[in-house]
N, C-alpha and C positions, 0 to 999 in steps of 0.2 A: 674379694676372692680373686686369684691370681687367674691370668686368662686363659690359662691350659688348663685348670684346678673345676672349667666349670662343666656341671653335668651334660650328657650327649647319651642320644640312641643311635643304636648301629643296627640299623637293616638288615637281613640276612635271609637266606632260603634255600631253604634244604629239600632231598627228594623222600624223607621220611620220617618219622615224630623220632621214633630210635638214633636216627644218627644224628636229626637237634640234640636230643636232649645229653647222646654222650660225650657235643662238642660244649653244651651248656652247662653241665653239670662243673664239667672240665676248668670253664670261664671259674665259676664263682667259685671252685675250691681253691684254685691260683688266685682269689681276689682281686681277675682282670675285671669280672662284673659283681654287680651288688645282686642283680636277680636280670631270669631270661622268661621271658614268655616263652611260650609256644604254639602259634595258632597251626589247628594243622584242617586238610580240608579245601586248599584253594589252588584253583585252574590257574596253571602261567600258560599263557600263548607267547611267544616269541620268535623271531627268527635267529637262526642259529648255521654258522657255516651255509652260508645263499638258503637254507628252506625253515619253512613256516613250522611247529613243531605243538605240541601241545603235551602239556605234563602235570599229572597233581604233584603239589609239594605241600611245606609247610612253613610258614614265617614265623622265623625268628626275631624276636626285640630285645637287643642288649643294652641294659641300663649301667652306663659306667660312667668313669670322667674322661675330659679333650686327652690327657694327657698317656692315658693308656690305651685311647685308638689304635696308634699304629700295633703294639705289643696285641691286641685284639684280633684285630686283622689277620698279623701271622700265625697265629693260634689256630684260628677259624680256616684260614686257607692251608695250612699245615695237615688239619685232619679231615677235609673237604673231601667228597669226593669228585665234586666238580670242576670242568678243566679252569674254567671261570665264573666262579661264586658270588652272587651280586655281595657286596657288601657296603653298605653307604652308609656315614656318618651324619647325623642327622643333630643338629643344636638343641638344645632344650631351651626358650627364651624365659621362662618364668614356671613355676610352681609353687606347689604348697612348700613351705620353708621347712617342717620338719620331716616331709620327705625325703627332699633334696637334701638335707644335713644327713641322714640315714644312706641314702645312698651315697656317698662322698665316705663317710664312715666307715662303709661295707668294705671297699674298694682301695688296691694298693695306693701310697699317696703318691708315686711314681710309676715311672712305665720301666719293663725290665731292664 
């Protein structure tokens, strides 16, 4: 497998399940991603501009390939509403192989 070709999750979090899902939805009709979770329900604490801040949001996991990262990103921060949206790319080191074929499958074989 070519070393941009192999699978990756992209971190992400949003301030509501509605605005995951209509940047998710968005991913996998453009087949930037194969499939998005959506956990929603979790407390971020963070400092933000010098103060302490507390917020429910909802994480997002996008299952895609290296090679449509960036083309993800701008997606995700295009329709954001945050001024800066965590977003981090995460390796995938090993799985089930005919998952990992399916998501590879799902997903453009390039980045835009």
């Amino acid at each position: 497998m070519q070393e941009n070709n192999k699978p990756v999750l992209i971190y992400s979090t949003f301030p509501s399940p509605e605005a995951a899902e209509a940047v998710g939805r968005e991913l996998v009709e453009r087949r930037l991603a194969a499939c998005v979770n959506i956990l929603p329900g979790m407390t971020s604490i963070y400092r933000w501009e010098g103060t302490i801040a507390r917020d429910s949001e909802v994480v997002m996991i996008i299952k895609t390939r290296e090679a449509l990262a960036p083309s993800v990103i701008k997606a995700v921060k295009s329709r954001h509403t945050y001024t800066n949206p965590a977003l981090v790319v995460l390796p995938i080191i090993d799985g089930a192989a005919d998952y990992l074929s399916w998501l590879l499958a799902e997903t453009l074989p390039e980045s835009d």
